[in-house]
GUSEMI-342583 format. One line per 3 residues: number of its first residue (from 1); their letters; for each residue x, y, z of C-alpha. Coordinates in nm, 4 decimals, padded with zeros to 6 digits, always signed. Layout:
<nodes>
NUM	a	X:Y:Z  ... .
</nodes>
This chain:
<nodes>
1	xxx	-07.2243:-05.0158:+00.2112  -07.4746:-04.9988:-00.1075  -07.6744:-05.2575:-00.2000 .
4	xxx	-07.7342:-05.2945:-00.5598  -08.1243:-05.4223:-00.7283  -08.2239:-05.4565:-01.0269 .
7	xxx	-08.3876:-05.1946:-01.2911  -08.7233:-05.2658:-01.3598  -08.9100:-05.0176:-01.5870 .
10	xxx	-09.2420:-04.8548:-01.6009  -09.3362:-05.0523:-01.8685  -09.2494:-05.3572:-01.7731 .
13	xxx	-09.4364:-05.2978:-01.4564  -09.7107:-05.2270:-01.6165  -09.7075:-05.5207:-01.8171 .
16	xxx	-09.6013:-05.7867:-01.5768  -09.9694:-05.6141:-01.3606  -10.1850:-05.6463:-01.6255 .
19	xxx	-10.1156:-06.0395:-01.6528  -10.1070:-06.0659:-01.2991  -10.3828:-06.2855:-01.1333 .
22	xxx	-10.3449:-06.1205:-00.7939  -10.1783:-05.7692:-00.8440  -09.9706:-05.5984:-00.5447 .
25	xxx	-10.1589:-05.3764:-00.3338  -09.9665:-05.0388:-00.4786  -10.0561:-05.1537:-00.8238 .
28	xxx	-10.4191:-05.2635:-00.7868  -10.4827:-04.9569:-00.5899  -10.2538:-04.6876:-00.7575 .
31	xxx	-10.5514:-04.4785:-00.8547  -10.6769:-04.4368:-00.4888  -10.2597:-04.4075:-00.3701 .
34	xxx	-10.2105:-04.1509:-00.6033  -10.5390:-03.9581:-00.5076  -10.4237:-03.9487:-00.1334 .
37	xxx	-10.0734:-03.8590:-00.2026  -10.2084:-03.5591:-00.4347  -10.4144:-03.4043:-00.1562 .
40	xxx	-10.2184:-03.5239:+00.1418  -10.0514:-03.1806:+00.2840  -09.9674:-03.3465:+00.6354 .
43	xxx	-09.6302:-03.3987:+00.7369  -09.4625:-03.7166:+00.6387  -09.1539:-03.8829:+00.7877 .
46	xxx	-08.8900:-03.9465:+00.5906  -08.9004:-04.1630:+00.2824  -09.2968:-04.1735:+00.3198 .
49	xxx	-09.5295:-04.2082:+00.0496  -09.7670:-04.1020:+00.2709  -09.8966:-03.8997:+00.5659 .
52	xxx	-09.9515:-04.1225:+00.8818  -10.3105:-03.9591:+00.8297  -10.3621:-04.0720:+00.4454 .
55	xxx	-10.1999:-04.4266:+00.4864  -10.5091:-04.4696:+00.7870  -10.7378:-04.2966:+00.5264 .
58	xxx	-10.6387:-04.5750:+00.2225  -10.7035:-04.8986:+00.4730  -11.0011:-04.7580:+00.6479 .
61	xxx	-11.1612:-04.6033:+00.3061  -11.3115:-04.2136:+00.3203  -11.3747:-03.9757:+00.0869 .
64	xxx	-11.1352:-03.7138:-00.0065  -11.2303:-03.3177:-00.0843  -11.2038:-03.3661:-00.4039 .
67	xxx	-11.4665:-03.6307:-00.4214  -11.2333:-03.9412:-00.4682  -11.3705:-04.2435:-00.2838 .
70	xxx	-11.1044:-04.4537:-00.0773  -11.2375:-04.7997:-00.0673  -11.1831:-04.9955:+00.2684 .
73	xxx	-10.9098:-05.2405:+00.3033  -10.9559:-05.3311:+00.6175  -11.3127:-05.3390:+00.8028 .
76	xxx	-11.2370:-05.2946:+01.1407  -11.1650:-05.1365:+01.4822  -11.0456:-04.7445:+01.3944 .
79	xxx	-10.7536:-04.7547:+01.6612  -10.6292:-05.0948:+01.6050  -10.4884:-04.9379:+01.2220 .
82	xxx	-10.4304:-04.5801:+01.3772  -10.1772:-04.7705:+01.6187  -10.0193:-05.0035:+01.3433 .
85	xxx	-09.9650:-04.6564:+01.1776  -09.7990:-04.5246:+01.4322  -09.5775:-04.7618:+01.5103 .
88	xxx	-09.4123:-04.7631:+01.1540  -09.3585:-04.4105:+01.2530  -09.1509:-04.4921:+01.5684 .
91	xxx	-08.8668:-04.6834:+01.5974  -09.0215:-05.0364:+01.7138  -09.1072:-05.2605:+01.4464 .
94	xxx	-09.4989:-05.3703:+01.4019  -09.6123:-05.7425:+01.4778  -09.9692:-05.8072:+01.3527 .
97	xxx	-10.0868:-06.0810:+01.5982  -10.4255:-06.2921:+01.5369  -10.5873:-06.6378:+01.4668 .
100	xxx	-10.5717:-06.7356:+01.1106  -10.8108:-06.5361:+00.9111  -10.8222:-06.2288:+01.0480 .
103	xxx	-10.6523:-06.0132:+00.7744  -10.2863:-06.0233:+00.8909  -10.1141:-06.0669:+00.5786 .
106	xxx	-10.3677:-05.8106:+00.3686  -10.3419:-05.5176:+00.6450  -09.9303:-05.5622:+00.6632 .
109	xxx	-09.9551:-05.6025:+00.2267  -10.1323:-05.2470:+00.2163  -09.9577:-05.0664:+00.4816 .
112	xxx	-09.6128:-05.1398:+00.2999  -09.8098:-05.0473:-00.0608  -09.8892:-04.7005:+00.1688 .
115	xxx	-09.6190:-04.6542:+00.3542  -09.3175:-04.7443:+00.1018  -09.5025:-04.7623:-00.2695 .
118	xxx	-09.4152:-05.0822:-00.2141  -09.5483:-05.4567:-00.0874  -09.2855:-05.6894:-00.2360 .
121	xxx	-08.9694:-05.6722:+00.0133  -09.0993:-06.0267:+00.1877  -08.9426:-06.3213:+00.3636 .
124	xxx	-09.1617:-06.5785:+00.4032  -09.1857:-06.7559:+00.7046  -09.1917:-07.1386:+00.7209 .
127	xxx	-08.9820:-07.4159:+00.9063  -08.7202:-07.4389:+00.6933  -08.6222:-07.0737:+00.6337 .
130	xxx	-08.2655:-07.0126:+00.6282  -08.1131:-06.7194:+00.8424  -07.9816:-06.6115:+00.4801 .
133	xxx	-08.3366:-06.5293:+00.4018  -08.3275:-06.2112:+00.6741  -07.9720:-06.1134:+00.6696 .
136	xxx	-07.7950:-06.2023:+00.3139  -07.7065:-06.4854:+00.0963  -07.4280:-06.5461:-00.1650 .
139	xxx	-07.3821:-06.5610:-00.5420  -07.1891:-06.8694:-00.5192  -07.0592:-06.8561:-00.8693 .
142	xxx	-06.8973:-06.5394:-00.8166  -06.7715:-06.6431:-00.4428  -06.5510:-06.9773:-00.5796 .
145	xxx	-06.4454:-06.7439:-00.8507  -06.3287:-06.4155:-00.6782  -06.3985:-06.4651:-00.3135 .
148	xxx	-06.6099:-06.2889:-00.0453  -06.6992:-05.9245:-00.2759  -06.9896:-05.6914:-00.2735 .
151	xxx	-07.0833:-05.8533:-00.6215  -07.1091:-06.1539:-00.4828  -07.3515:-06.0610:-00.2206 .
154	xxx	-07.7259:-06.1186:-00.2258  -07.9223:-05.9139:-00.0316  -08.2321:-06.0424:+00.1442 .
157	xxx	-08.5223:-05.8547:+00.1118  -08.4653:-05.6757:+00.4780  -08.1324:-05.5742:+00.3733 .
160	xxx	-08.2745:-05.3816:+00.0840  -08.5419:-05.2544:+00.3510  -08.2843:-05.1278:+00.5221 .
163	xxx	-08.0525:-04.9350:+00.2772  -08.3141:-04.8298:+00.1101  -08.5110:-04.6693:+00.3759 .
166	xxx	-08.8392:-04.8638:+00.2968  -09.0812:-05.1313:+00.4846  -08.9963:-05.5078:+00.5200 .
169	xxx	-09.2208:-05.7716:+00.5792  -09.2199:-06.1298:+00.7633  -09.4802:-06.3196:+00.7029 .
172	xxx	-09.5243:-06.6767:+01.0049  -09.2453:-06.4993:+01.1911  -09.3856:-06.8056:+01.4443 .
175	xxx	-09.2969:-07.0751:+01.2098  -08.9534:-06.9618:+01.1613  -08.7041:-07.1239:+01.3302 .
178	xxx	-08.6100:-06.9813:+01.6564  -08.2605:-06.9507:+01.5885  -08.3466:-06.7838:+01.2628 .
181	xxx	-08.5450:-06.5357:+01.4219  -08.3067:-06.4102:+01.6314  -08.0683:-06.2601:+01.3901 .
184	xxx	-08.3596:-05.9802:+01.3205  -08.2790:-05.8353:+01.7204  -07.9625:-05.6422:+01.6117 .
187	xxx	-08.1552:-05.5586:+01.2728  -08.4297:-05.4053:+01.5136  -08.2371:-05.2838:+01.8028 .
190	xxx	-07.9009:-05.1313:+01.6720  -08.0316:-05.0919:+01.3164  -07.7339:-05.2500:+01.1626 .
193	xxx	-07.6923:-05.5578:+00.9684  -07.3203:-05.7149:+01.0099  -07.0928:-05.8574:+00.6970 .
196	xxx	-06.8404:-05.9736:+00.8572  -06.7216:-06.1814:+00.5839  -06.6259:-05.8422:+00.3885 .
199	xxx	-06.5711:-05.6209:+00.7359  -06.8646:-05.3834:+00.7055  -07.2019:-05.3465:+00.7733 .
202	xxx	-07.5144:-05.2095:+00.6437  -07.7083:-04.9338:+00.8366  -08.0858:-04.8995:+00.8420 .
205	xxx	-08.0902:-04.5281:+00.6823  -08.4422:-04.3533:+00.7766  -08.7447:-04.4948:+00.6691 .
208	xxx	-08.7236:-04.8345:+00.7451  -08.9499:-05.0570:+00.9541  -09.0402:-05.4105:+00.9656 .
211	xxx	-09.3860:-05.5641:+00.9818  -09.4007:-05.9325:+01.1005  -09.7193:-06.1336:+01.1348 .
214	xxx	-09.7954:-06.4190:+01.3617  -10.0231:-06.6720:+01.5157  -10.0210:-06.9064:+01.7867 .
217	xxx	-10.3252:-07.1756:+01.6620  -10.1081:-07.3793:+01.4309  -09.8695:-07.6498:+01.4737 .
220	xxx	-09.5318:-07.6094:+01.4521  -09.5259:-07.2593:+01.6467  -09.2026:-07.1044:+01.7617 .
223	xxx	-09.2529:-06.8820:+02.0056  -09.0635:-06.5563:+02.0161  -08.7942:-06.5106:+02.2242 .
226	xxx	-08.8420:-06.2042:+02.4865  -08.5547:-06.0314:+02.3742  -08.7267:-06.0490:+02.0108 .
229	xxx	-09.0662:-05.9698:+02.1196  -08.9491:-05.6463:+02.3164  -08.8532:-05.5371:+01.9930 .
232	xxx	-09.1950:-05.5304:+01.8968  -09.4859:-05.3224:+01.9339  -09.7886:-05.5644:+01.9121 .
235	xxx	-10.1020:-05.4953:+01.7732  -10.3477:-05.7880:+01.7562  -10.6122:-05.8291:+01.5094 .
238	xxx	-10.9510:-05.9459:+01.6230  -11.2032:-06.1113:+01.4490  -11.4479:-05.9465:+01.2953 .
241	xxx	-11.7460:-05.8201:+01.5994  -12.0437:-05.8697:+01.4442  -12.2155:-06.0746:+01.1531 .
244	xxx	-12.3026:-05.7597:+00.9551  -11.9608:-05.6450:+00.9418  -11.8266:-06.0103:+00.8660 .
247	xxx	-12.0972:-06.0127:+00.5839  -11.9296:-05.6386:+00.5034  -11.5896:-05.7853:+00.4550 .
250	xxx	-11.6803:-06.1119:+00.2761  -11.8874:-05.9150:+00.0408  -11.6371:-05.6942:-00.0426 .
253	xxx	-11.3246:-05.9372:-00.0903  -11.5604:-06.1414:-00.3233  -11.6526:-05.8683:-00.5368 .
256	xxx	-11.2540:-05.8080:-00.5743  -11.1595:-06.1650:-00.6423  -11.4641:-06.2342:-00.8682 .
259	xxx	-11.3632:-05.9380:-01.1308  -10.9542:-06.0217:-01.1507  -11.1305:-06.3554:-01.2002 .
262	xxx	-11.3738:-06.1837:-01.4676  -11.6654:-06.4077:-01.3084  -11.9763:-06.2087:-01.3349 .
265	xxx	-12.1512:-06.0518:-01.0235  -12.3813:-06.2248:-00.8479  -12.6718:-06.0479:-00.7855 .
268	xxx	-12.8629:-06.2309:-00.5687  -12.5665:-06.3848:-00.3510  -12.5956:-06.1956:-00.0277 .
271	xxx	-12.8238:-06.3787:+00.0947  -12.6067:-06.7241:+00.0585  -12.2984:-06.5024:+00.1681 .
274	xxx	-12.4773:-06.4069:+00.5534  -12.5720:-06.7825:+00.5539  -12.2363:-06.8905:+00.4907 .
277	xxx	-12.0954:-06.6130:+00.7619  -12.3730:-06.7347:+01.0160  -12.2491:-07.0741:+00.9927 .
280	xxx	-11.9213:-07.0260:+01.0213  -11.9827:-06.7698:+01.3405  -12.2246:-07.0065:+01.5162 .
283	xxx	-11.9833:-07.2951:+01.5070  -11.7077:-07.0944:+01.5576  -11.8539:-06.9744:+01.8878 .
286	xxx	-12.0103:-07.2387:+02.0109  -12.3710:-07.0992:+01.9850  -12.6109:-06.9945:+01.8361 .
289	xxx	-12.6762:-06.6519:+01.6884  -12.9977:-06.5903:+01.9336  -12.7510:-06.7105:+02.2096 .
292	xxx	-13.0807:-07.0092:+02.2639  -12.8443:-07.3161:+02.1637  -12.5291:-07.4274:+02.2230 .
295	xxx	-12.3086:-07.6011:+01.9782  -11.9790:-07.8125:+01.9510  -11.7075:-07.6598:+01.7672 .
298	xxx	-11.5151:-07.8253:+01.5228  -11.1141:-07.8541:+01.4687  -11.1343:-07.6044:+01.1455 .
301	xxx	-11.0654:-07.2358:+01.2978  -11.3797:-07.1351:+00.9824  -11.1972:-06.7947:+00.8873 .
304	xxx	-11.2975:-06.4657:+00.7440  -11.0723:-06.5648:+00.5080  -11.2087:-06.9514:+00.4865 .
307	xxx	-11.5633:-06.7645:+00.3822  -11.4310:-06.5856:+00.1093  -11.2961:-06.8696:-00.0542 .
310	xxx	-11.6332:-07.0998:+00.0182  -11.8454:-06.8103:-00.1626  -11.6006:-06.7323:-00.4210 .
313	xxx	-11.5628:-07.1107:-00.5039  -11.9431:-07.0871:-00.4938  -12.0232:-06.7742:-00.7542 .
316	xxx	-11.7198:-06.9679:-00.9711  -11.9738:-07.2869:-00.9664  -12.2846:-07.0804:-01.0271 .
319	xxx	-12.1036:-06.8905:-01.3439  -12.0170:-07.1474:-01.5274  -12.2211:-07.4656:-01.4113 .
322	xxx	-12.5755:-07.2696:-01.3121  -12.7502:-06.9687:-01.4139  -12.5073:-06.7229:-01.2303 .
325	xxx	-12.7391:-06.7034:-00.9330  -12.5577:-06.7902:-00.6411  -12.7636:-07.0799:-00.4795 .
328	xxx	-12.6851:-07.3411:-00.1662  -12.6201:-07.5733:-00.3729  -12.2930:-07.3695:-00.4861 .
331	xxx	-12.1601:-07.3021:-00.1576  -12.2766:-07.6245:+00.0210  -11.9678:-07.7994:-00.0619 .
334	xxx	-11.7162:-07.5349:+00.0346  -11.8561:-07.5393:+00.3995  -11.8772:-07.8971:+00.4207 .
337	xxx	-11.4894:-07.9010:+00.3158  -11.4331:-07.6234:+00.5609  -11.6216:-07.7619:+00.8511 .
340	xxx	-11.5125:-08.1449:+00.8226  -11.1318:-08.1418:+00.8842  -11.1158:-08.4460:+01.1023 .
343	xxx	-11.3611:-08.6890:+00.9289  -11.4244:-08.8498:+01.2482  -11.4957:-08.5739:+01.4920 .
346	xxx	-11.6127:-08.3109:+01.2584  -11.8484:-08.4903:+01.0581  -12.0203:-08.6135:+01.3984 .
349	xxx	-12.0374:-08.2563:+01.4587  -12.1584:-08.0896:+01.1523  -12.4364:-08.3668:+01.1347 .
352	xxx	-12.5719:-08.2842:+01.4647  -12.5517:-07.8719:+01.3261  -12.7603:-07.9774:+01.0587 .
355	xxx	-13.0355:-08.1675:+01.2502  -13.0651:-07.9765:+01.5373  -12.9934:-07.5600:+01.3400 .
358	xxx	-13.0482:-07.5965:+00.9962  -13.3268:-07.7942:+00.9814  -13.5699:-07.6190:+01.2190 .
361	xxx	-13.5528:-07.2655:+01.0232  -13.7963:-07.2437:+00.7918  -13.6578:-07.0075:+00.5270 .
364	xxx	-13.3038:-07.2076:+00.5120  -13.4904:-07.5418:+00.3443  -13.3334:-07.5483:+00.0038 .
367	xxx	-12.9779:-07.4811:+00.2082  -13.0728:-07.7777:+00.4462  -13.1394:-07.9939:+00.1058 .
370	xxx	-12.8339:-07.8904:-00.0511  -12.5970:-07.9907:+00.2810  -12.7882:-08.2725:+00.3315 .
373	xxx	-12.6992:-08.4243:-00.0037  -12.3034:-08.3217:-00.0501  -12.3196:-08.4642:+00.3326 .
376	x	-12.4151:-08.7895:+00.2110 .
</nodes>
């Protein structure tokens, strides 16, 4: 059975990504894709873009023999990507597993962009996602008028995956419902999606996979069934291991997000950014960076991801409210939104940080006076 898609053109592409706020992955990195894929001579399994090698190459970063600098994507453990990679190569599909912030959506974004040429087959997960969403949905205009036809059908973005030979993605594969989930096992297992309504099916040809992501900290979880999860190869993502490489990633992301933004640079701002990551580390853990003092630790699970958008929040106040400088008083507000989820509990908490952390280091005074006052 064919599944039919619509024609898009180069230029249209190319116009639609120039207006885009947040580009796809394969279009905001085509120079660096096209690099790899010009001076990858490793094999490639079928329908690749890539060689397992390069696609490891584009989200670790490297430099290529001809020069050509491959920017990290993801900052991280080498082995954790190596066996993401691999698994796309197999025959198991690939479930990213981690606590919210920890890259999930951006690693499985790029390794479709890599892998396929393309990020945008998604089904996104939430509690009311229909089982239509995974397997197929109708035209229903065309169904009253002529019945159950292949013109009729819809295809959900795995079914296109799948005749197509490219990567799908679920994204909260945990906040779908269970019953939902469960019609991706004979997608995974037998590589065949049933249409029973026309008598045929469609068969995975080679080259597709599926990348899910998960979590387990937020309400409304589903948890996989076994027969689902055996169909998985799980790789979890951990958070980042130190403060420098936090700093790394935060530092990085900004810099992205600040120019599709066009804010300016900030030149100074590293300094805010570590304080922002040490805050969010310390409380996170439950100690202090020296290890001397231990801390409570508030509802918020203070993200990676929750950083970035406190500091880019932060250089967008400093650009066009301030100087351009990113100062405490720009980011003070973001972490006292981040921190303070529960107004009771968490503001108890983030008061006592203050007193007892902030205060006694000498060269975080203007930072004190700025948390001290949107903490009023």
């Amino acid at each position: 059975m064919t599944v039919s898609v619509r024609p898009t053109t180069a230029e249209t592409d190319r116009a639609e990504n120039a207006e885009a706020l947040r580009p796809h992955a394969e279009h905001a990195f085509a120079a660096e894709l096209a690099a790899l894929a010009a001076q990858d001579d490793r094999p490639r399994p079928a329908r690749w873009k890539l060689s397992p090698w390069a696609v490891a190459t584009y989200l670790l970063g490297g430099t290529l023999p001809d020069g050509t600098v491959i920017t990290p994507k993801y900052v991280g453990p080498r082995r954790i990507v190596e066996v993401a990679v691999t698994t796309l190569a197999t025959d198991r599909a690939l479930l990213l597993l981690g606590v919210p912030g920890t890259a999930k959506t951006w690693v499985s974004e790029h390794l479709a962009a890599a892998v396929s040429g393309d990020s945008t087959l998604l089904v996104q997960g939430t509690a009311g996602t229909p089982e239509e969403a995974i397997r197929y949905g109708w035209n229903y205009a065309q169904l009253l008028a002529h019945g159950p036809s292949r013109d009729a059908l819809v295809p959900s973005p795995v079914m296109r995956a799948m005749a197509e030979g490219m990567t799908a993605r679920v994204e909260e594969l945990t906040r779908v419902p269970a019953d939902v989930q469960d019609t991706l096992i004979t997608i995974l297992s037998e590589k065949t999606l049933p249409v029973p309504e026309l008598g045929e099916e469609v068969q995975a040809v080679r080259g597709f996979n599926l990348i899910a992501t998960a979590n387990d900290r937020d309400r409304g979880v589903n948890d996989l069934s076994s027969a689902l999860r055996r169909r998985f190869n799980t790789v979890v993502l951990p958070l980042p291991e130190s403060a420098d490489a936090e700093v790394d990633i935060v530092t990085r992301r900004v810099e992205q997000l600040g120019r599709s933004l066009d804010l300016p640079a900030a030149p100074d701002g590293i300094e805010e950014i570590r304080r922002v990551v040490t805050v969010f580390r310390e409380l996170r853990d439950g100690v202090t960076a020296d290890g001397r003092t231990k801390l409570k630790s508030p509802s918020g699970t203070l993200s990676t991801a929750e950083a970035i958008s406190v500091v880019t929040s932060g250089l967008a106040l400093a650009a066009h409210f301030g100087d351009g400088v990113l100062r405490p008083g720009d980011v003070a507000a973001g972490i006292l939104g981040a921190v303070v989820r529960d107004p009771a509990a968490d503001r108890v908490i983030w008061q006592e940080y203050l007193e007892t952390v902030v205060r006694e280091r000498a060269d975080w005074t203007d930072f004190y006076r700025a948390c001290r006052e949107v903490s009023a």
